[in-house]
C-alpha positions as CSV (number, residue, x, y, z in Angstrom):
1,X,0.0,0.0,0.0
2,X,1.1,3.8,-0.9
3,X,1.1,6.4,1.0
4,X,-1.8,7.5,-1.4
5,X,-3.3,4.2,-0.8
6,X,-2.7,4.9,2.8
7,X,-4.6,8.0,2.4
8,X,-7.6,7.4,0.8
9,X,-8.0,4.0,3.4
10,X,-7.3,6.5,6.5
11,X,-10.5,9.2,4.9
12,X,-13.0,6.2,4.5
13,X,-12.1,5.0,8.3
14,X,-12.8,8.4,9.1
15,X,-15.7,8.4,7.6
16,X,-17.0,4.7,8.1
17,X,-17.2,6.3,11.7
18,X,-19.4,9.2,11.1
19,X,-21.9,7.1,9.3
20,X,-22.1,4.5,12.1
21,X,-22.4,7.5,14.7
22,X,-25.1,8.4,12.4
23,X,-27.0,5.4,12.1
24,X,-26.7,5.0,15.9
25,X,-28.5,7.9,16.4
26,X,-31.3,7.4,14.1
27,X,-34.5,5.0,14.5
28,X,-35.7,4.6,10.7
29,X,-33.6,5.0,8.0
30,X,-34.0,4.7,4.6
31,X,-32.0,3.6,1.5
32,X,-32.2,4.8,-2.0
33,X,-30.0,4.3,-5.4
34,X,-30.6,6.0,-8.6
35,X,-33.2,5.7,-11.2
36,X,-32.5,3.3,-13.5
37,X,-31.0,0.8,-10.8
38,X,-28.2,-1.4,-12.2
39,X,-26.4,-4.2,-9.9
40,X,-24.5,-2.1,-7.9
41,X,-27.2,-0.4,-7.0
42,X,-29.5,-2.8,-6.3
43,X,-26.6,-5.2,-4.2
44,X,-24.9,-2.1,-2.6
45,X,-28.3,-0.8,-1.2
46,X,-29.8,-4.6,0.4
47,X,-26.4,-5.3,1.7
48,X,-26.5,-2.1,3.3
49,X,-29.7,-2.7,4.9
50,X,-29.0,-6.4,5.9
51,X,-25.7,-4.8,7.6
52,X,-27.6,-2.4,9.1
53,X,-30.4,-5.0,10.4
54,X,-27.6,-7.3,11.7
55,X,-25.6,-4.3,13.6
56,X,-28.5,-2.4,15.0
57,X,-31.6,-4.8,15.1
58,X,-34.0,-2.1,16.9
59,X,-33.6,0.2,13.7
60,X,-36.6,-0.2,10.8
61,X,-34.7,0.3,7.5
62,X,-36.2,0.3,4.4
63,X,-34.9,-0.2,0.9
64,X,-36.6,2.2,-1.5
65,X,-36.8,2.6,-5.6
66,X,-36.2,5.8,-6.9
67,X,-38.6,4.6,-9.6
68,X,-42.2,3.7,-9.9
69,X,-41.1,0.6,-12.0
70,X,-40.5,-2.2,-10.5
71,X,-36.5,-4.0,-10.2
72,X,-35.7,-4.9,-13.3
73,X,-35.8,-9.1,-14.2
74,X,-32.2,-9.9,-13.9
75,X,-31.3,-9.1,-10.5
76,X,-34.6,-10.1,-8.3
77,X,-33.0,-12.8,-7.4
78,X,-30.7,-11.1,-4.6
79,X,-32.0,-11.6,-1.2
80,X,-34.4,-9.0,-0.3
81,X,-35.4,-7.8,-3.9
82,X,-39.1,-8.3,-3.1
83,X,-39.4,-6.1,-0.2
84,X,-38.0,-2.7,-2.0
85,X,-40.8,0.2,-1.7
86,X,-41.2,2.6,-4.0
87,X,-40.2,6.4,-2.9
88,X,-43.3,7.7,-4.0
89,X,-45.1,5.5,-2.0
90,X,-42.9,6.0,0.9
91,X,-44.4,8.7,3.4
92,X,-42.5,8.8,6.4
93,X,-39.9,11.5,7.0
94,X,-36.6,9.2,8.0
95,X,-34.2,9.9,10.5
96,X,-31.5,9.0,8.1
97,X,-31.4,9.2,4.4
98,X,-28.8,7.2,2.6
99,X,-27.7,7.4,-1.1
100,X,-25.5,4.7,-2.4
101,X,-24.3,4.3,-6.0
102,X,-24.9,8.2,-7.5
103,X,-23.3,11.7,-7.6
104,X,-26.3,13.7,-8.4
105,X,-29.1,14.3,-6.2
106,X,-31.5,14.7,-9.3
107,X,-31.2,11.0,-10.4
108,X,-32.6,10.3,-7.6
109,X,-35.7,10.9,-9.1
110,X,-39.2,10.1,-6.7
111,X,-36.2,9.5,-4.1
112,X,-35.3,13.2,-4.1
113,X,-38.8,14.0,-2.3
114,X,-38.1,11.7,0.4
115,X,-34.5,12.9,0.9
116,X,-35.7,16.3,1.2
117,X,-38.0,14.7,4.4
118,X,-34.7,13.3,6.3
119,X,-33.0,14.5,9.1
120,X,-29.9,13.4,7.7
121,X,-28.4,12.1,4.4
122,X,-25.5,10.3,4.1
123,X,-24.2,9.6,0.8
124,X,-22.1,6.5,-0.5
125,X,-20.3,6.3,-4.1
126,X,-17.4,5.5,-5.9
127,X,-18.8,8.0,-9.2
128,X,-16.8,11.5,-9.1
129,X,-18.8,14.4,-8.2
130,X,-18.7,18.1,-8.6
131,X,-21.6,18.7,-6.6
132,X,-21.4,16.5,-3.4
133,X,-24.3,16.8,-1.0
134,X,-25.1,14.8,2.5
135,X,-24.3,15.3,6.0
136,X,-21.6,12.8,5.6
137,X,-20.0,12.2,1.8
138,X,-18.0,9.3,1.1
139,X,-17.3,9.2,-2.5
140,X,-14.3,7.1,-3.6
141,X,-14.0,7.4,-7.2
142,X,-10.7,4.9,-6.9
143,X,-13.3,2.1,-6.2
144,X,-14.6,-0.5,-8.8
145,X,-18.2,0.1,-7.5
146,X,-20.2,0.8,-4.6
147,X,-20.2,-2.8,-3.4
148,X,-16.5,-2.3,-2.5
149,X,-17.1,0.5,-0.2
150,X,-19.9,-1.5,1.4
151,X,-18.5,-4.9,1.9
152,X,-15.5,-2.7,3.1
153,X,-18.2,-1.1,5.6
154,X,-18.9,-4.4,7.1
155,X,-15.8,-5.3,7.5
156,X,-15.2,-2.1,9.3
157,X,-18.3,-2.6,11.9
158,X,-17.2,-6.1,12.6
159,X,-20.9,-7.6,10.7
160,X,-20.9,-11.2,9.9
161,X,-20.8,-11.0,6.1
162,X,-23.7,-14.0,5.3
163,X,-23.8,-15.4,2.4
164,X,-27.1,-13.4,1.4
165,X,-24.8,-9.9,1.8
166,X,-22.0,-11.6,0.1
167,X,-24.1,-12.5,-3.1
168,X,-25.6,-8.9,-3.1
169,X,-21.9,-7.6,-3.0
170,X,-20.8,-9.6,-5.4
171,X,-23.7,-8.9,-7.8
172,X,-22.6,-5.6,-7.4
173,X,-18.9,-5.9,-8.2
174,X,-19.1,-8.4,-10.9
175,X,-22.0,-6.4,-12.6
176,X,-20.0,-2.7,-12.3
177,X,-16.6,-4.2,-13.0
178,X,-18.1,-6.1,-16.7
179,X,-17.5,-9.6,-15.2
180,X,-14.1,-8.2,-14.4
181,X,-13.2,-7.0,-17.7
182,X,-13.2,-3.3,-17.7
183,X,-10.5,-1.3,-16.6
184,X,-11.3,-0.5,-13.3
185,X,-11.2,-4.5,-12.3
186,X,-8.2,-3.6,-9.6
187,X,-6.5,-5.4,-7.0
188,X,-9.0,-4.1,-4.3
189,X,-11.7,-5.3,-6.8
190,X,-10.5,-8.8,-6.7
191,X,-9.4,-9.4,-3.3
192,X,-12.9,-7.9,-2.1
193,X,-14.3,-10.5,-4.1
194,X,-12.3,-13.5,-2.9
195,X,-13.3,-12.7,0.1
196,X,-17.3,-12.4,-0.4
197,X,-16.9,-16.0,-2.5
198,X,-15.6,-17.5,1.4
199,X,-18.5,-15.7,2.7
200,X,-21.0,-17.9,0.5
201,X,-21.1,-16.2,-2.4
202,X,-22.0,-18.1,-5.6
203,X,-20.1,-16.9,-8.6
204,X,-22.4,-19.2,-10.3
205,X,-25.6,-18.4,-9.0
206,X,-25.1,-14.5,-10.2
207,X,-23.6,-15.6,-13.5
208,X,-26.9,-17.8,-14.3
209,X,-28.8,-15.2,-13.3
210,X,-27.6,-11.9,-14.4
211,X,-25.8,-13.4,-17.8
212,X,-27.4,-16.7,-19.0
213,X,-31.1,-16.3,-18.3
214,X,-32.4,-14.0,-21.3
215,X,-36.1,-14.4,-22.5
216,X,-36.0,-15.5,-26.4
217,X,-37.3,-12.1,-26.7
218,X,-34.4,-9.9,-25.2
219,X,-32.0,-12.5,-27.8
220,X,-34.2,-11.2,-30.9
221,X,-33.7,-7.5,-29.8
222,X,-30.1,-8.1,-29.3
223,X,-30.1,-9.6,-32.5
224,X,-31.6,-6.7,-34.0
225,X,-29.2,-4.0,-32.3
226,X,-26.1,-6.5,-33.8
227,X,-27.4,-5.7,-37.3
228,X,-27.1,-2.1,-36.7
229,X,-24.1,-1.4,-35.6
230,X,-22.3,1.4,-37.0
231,X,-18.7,2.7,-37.0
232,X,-18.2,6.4,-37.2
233,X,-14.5,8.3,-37.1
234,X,-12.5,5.7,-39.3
235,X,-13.9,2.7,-36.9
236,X,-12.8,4.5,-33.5
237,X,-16.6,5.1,-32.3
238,X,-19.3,2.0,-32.7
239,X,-22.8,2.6,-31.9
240,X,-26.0,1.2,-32.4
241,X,-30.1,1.6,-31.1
242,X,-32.9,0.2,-30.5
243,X,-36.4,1.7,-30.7
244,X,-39.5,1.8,-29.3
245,X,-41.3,-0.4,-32.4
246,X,-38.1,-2.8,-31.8
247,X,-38.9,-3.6,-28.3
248,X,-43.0,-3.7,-28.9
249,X,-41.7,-5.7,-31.8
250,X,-39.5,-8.7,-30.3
251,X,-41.7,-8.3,-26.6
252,X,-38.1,-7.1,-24.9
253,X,-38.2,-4.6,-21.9
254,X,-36.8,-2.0,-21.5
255,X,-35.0,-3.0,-18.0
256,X,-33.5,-5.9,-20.4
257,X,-31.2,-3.9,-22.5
258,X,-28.6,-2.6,-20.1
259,X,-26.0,-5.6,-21.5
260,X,-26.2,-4.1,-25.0
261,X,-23.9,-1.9,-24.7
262,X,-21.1,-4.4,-24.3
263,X,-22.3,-6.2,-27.4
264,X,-21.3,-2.6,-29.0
265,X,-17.9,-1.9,-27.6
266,X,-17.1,-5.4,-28.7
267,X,-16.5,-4.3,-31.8
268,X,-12.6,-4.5,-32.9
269,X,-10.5,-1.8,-33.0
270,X,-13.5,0.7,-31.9
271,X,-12.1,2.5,-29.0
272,X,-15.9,4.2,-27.4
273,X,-19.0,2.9,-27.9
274,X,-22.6,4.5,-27.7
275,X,-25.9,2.3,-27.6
276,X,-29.0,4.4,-27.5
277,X,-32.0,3.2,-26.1
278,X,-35.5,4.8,-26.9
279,X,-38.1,4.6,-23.8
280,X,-41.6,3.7,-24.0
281,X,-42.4,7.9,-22.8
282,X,-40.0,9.1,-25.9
283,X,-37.5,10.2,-24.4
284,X,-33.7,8.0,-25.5
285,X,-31.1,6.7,-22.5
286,X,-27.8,6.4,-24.0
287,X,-24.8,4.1,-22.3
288,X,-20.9,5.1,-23.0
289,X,-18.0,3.0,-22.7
290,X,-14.3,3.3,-23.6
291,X,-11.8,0.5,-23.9
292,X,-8.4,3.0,-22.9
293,X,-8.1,6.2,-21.2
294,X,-10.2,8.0,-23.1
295,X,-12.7,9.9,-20.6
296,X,-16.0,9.6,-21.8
297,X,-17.9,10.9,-18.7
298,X,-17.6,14.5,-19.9
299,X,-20.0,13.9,-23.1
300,X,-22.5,12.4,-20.7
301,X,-22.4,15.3,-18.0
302,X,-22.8,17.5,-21.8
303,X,-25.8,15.2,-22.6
304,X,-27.6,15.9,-19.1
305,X,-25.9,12.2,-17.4
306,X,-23.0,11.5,-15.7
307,X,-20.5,8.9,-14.8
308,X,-17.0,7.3,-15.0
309,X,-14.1,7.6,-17.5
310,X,-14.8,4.6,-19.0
311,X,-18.9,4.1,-18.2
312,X,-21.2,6.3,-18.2
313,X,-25.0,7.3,-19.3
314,X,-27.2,9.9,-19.8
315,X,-31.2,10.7,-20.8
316,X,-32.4,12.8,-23.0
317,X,-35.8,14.2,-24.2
318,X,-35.2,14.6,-27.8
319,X,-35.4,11.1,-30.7
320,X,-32.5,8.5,-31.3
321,X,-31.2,10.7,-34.4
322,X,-30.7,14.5,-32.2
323,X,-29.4,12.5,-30.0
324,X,-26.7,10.7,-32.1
325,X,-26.3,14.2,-33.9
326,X,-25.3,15.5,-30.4
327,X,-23.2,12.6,-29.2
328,X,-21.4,11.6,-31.8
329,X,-19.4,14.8,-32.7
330,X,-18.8,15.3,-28.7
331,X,-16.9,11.2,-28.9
332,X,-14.7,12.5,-31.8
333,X,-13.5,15.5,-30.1
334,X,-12.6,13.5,-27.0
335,X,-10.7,11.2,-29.7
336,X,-9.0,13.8,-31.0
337,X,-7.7,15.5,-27.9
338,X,-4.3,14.3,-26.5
339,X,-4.8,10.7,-24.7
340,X,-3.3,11.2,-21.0
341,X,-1.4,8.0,-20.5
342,X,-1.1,7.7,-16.8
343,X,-5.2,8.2,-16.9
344,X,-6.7,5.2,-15.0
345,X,-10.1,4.7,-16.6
346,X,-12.9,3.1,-14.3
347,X,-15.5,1.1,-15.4
């Protein structure tokens, strides 16, 4: 370990103990990710609340959707995923609001409201931030994913990781890290992992779930998004789409489409990819990812999102071809500016 290493590890102790003086103090406490919730949200936020359960019994905790739609297919199989509530259906004014998983208060979406109820917020995340909010902040950008910082919490309190928090956390990492694929797949990353597995997590059990249980109807879509893709800027951007006829079409939902992305940036020697994604309301969610250094995060915060170097999103109100019109020419001129080497992108 560096003495940056050393550094950041000293901060989240720090801070691991102004949460916990925090949660002592409060009686209900809610939890909230962002809209959208991918599998570091989801895991982060029910292994939170099962720490929290097993450390302080006498607090009620309650996990809470940002959306009105319910968690998406893949990932209600982690422990717990059937007793989320949705935030606009939650009408209590919590002692303690937590955010995992998101810099920006707005994606909190319906969450926001109850937020705004809370006595105090404390806020977990490894996305940057220019804009941090919460009584107490711990954002670690340096982390693979949320799931990191949580099991690492646990740790920290001295819980008894079971294997229904370990299979959360590792639903988190594998699913924020690309199966371990993308860049920010580090040391930490790994030995975080190793160490949820002895807990009882099943590599397995996540991997049949989240990667080898699509309907026939997600494969036609996919199928569909294959045959479009595109390469712009001599074959350094790939992108692709998928619209609202193709998912009324093949019977896909919406919640189903968040691996397509991948299936873009497979594409050799394509170094960014864009899939677009056209919601049943209109309005288009587009997913980023970079294969090198390239920081992509700054065409999503341009396109109303946010994110990582290497992954990151954005919604927009305007049709699949403005918003291609508006992306594309922002992922050339991040091409064309001078790659910084010693840049460590995170996935």
């Amino acid at each position: 370990m560096n003495a940056g290493d050393e550094k950041v590890f000293a901060e989240q102790r720090e801070a691991f103990g102004r949460i916990s003086a925090l949660i002592d103090e409060a009686r209900t406490i809610a939890i909230c990710a962002h809209t959208d919730p991918d599998g570091d949200a989801l895991g982060s936020g029910l292994a939170l609340a099962q720490v929290i359960r097993q450390r302080w019994p006498q607090k009620q905790v309650t996990n809470l959707l940002a959306d009105d739609d319910p968690v998406p297919r893949l990932y209600r199989f982690m422990p717990g995923a059937n007793e989320f509530v949705r935030s606009s259906e939650y009408e209590g004014s919590p002692d303690l609001f937590i955010s995992v998983d998101l810099p920006i208060i707005q994606r909190l979406n319906n969450g926001k409201d109850v937020l705004e109820r809370a006595a105090k917020v404390v806020v977990i995340d490894h996305h940057p931030s220019s804009a941090p909010f919460g009584d107490v902040s711990l954002v670690r950008p340096d982390a693979a994913a949320t799931g990191v910082i949580i099991a690492e919490l646990a740790l920290y309190l001295g819980v008894e990781i079971t294997p229904d928090i370990a299979n959360c956390l590792f639903c988190a990492i594998v699913t924020d890290t690309g199966r371990f694929q993308y860049q920010n797949a580090d040391s930490e990353a790994f030995e975080c992992a190793s160490m949820l597995v002895d807990a009882g997590a099943s590599p397995s059990l996540i991997s049949l779930n989240v990667y080898q249980s699509f309907r026939l109807a997600y494969l036609h879509l996919e199928s569909v998004v294959m045959g479009r893709i595109v390469t712009f800027d001599r074959g350094r951007i790939s992108y692709s789409y998928a619209t609202r006829a193709d998912l009324e079409r093949t019977g896909a939902l919406p919640d189903e489409c968040d691996g397509l992305i991948d299936v873009v940036r497979s594409v050799e020697g394509s170094e960014v990819a864009l899939f677009l994604k056209e919601l049943p309301d209109g309005r288009v969610r587009g997913n980023l990812r970079s294969k090198g250094a390239w920081d992509i995060s700054s065409v999503a915060r341009a396109m109303g999102g946010g994110g990582h170097k290497a992954a990151a999103g954005f919604t927009v109100e305007v049709g699949i071809d403005a918003a291609l019109a508006k992306a594309l020419p922002q992922l050339q001129a991040v091409l064309d500016a001078p790659e910084d080497p010693s840049s460590e992108a995170v996935g």
